[in-house]
C-alpha positions in Angstrom: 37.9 4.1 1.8 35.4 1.5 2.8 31.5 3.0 3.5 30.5 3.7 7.1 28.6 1.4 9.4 25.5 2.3 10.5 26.3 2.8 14.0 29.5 5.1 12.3 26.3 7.1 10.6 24.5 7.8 13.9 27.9 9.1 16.1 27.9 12.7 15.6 31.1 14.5 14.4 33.7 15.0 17.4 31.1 13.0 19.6 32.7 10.5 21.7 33.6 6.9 20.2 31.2 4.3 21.2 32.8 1.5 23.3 31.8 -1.7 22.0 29.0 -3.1 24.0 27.9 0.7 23.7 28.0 -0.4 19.8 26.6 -3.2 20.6 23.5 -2.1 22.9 22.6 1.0 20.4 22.6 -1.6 17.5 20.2 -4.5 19.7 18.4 -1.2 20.3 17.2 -0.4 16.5 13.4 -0.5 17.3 13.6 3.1 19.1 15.2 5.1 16.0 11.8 2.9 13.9 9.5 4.0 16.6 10.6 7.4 16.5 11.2 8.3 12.6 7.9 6.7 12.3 5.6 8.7 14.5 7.6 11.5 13.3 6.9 10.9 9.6 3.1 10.2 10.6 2.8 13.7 12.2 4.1 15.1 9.7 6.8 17.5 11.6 9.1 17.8 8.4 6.5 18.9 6.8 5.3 21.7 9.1 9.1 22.8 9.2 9.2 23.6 5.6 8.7 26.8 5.7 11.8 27.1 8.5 12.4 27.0 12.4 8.8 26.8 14.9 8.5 26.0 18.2 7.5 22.6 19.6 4.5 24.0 21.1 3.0 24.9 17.6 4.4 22.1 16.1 2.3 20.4 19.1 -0.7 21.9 18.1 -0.8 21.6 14.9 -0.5 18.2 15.0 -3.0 17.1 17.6 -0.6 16.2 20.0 0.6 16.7 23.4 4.1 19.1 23.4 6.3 17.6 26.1 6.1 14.2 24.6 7.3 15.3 21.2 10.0 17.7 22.7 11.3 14.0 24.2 10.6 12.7 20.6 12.4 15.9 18.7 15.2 15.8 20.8 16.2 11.9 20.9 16.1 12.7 16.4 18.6 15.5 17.1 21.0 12.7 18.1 21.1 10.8 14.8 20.9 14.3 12.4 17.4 14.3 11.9 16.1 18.2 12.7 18.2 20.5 14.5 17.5 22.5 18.0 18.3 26.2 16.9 17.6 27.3 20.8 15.5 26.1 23.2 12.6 24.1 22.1 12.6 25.5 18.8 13.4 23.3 16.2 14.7 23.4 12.2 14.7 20.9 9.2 18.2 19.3 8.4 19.1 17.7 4.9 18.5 14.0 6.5 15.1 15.4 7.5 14.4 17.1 4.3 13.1 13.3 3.3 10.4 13.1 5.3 8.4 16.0 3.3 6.0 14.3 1.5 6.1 17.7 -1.1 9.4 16.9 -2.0 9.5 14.5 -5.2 12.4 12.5 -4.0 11.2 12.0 -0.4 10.6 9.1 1.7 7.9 9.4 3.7 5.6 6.8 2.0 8.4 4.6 2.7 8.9 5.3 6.2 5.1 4.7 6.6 5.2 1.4 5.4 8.5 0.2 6.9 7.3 1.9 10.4 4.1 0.5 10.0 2.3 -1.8 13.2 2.0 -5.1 10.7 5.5 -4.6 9.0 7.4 -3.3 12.0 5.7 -6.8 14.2 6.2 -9.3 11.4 10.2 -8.5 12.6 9.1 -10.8 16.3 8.8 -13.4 13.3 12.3 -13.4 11.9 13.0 -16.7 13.8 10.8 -18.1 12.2 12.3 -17.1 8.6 15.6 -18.7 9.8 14.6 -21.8 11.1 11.8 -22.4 8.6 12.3 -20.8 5.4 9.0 -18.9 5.7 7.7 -15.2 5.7 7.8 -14.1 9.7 5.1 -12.2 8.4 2.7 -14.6 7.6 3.5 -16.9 10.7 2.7 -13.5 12.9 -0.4 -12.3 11.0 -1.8 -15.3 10.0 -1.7 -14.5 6.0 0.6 -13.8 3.6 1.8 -9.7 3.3 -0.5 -9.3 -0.2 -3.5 -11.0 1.3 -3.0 -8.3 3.7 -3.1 -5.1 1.5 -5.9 -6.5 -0.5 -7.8 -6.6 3.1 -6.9 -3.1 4.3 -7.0 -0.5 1.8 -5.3 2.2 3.2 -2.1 -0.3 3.5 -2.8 -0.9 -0.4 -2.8 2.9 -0.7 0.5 3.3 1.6 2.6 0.5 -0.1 1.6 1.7 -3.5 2.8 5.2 -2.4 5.9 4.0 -1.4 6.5 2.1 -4.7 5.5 4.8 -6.4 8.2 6.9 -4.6 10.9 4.1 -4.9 10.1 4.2 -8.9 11.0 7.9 -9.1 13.9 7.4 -7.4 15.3 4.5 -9.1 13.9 5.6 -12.3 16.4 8.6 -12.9 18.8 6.3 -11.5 18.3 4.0 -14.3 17.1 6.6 -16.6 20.6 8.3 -16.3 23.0 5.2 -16.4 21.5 2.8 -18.6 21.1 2.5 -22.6 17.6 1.6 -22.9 18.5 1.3 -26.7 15.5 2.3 -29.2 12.2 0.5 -27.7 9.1 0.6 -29.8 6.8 -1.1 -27.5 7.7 -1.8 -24.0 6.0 -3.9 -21.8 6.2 -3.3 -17.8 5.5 -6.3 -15.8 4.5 -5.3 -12.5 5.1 -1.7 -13.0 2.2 -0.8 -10.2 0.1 2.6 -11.3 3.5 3.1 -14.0 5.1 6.0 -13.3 8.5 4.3 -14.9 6.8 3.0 -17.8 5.8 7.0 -18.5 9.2 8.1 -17.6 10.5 5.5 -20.6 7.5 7.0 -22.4 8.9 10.5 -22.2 12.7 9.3 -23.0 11.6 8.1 -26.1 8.6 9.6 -27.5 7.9 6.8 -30.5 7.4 4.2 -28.0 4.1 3.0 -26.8 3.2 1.0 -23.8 1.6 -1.8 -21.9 0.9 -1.4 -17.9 0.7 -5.0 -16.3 -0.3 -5.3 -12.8 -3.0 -6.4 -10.3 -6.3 -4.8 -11.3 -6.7 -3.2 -7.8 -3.6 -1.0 -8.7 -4.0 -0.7 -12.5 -7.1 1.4 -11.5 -5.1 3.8 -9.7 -2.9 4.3 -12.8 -4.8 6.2 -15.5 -4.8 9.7 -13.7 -0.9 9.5 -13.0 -0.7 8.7 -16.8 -2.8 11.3 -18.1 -1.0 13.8 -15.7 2.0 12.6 -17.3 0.8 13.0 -20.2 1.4 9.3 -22.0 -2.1 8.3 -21.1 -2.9 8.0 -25.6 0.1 5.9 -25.7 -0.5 3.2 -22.7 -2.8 0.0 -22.6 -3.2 -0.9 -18.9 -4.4 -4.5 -18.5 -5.4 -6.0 -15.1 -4.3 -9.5 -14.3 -2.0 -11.7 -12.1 1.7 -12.6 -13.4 1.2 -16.4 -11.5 -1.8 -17.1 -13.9 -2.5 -14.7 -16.4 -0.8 -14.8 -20.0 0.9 -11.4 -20.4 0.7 -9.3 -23.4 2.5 -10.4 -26.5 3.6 -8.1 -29.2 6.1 -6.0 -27.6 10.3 -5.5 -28.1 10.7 -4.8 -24.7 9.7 -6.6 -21.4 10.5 -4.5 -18.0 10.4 -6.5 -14.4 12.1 -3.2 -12.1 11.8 -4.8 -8.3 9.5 -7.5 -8.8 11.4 -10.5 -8.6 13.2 -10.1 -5.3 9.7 -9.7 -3.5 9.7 -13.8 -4.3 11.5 -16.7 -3.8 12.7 -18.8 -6.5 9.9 -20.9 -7.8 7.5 -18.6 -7.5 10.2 -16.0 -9.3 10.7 -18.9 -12.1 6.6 -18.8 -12.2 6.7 -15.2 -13.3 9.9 -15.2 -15.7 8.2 -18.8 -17.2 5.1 -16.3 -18.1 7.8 -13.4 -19.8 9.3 -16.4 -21.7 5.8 -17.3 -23.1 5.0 -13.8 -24.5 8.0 -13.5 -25.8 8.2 -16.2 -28.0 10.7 -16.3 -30.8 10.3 -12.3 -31.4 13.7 -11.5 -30.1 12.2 -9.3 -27.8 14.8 -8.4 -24.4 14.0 -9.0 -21.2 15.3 -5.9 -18.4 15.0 -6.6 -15.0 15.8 -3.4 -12.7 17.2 -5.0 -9.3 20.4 -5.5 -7.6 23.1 -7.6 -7.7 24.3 -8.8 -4.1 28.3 -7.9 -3.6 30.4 -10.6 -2.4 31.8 -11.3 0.9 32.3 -8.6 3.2 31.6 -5.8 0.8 29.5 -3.2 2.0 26.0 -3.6 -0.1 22.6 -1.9 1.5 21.4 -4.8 -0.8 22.5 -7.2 2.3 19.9 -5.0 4.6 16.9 -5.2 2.1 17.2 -8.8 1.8 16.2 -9.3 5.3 12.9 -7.4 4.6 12.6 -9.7 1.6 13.1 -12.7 3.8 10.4 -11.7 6.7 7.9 -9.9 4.4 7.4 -11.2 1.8 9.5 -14.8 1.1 12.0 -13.2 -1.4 15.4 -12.4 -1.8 17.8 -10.6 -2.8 20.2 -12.9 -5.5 23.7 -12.5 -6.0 25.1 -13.3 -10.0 25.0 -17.0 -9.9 21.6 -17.1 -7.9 20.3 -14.9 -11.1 22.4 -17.0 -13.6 20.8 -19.8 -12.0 17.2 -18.0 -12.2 17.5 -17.2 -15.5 18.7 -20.5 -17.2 15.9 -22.5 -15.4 13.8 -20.1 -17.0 14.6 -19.9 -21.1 16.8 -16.8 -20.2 20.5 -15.3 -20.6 22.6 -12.7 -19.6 23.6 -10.2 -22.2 26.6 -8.6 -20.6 28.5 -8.3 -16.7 25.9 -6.2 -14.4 27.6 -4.3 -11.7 27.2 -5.2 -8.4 26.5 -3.4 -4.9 23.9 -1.1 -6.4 20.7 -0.9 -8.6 21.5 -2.1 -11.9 19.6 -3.4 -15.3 20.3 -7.5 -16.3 19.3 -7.4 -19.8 18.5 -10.7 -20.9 17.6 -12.3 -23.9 15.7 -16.0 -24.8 18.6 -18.5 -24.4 
């Protein structure tokens, strides 16, 4: 049975089929079910509903907004499964809206934050631009590139980093559950932003130490989720850029997890150039954490996050031979067949 499309997702069961240019409008339509998650997530209604079923007017007040506007808001979300009207104007969590609570450690609010955010959301007017140019939309719109950005605003630092930090514990017992990390002694993570992966391979294999590599304005933030964690004793965290900076030496295993696709390929060949270096001739391997593109017409929410890649930030999401490509340019070779059309490890090794 081949996976829904979205606009399959959003029909309600026994809800009358969409005719196509109904399809067709809903989909050209996108920015109103953004709009609306968004200001959703921001007020924080799914977190207010936690506790069950409340009225819009309290929800309202709460809040600190106005009630009839966000009975509008509430009930254009009922349409697409997110909350539920239990009578009138009272309103109830559902398990799509069960995301949205940031007290949840699987949610995504962080996420919706940043995706819903003014800068991210208009970089989108840009995506022309990406197609006929090659170029981040986002920097043609703003005027500067998507980090140059969050090292200007802080609390856009602070909300991307949450989000990362909430992909990471996602992804991490996905990777955690399905992959043989084997029996590291001293792993390296590359990017690994304030490391809650590194201290969830920390706690999987309690001999092993660490090395947190990342951007000093996010290595800061990193020491008080590793002490609650409890690996604090068994991490160095160094501050420096992967473009320019020599990265540490010394370790069996290196870790990129969803750093590569935000680049494209020379600047991607930059950073795996810099993992070659510190590796040497130790033997050390070489796990990147990202996703092989499907082929064809296969159904791959890959295919969807490469467009953010494309307007954000210049990267890309690679199918096998783009990484086979990557990798040999780079000193680097597959070790095995990664699966495709989901998050998967490429565990490589110096050609």
């Amino acid at each position: 049975m081949s996976e829904p499309t979205p606009v399959e997702l959003l029909t309600p069961a026994g809800g009358v089929p969409l005719a196509p240019r109904e399809k067709l409008m809903l989909l050209a339509n996108g920015q109103r079910f953004t709009a609306v998650i968004h200001t959703l997530a921001e007020l924080d209604v799914a977190g207010q509903l936690a506790g069950g079923p409340r009225h819009v007017r309290d929800i309202a007040e709460t809040a600190g907004c106005q009630a009839t506007p966000l009975y509008r808001l509430l009930r254009f979300a009922v349409l697409i499964g997110l909350f539920q009207e239990t009578e009138p104007e009272v309103f109830a969590l559902t398990e799509l809206a069960e995301g949205l609570r940031g007290d949840l450690p699987d949610n995504v609010r962080d996420a919706v934050l940043l995706d819903g955010s003014e800068r991210f959301n208009r970089a989108f007017t840009g995506i022309g631009h990406s197609v006929r140019t090659g170029k981040p939309g986002f920097d043609h719109v703003h005027g500067m590139s998507f980090w140059e950005y969050l090292e200007q605003d802080t609390q856009a630092l602070h909300t991307f980093d949450a989000a990362m930090t909430g992909i990471s514990r996602r992804l991490g017992r996905h990777y955690l559950e399905r992959h043989d990390f084997g029996r590291p002694s001293r792993i390296a993570d590359v990017g690994g932003g304030r490391g809650y992966f590194l201290a969830s391979l920390l706690k999987r294999y309690p001999e092993a130490t660490g090395v947190l590599f990342d951007r000093p304005s996010v290595v800061t933030e990193a020491h008080a989720l590793l002490r609650e964690r409890a690996v604090a004793d068994r991490v160095d965290v160094v501050g420096g850029d992967f473009f320019t900076d020599d990265l540490p030496t010394g370790c069996d295993t290196y870790v990129l997890k969803t750093v590569l696709h935000d680049w494209p390929d020379d600047a991607a060949e930059t950073v795996l150039r810099r993992v070659r270096a510190a590796v040497g001739d130790s033997g050390a391997r070489l796990l990147i954490l990202e996703q092989v593109v499907a082929p064809m017409n296969t159904w791959d929410p890959a295919k969807f996050l490469d467009i953010d890649m494309m307007v954000i930030m210049g990267g890309r999401e690679r199918n096998l031979q783009e990484w086979r490509r990557l990798l040999a340019a780079t000193g680097f070779r597959l070790t095995g067949e990664p699966a495709t059309g989901e998050w998967t490890v490429l565990e490589c090794v110096a050609a």
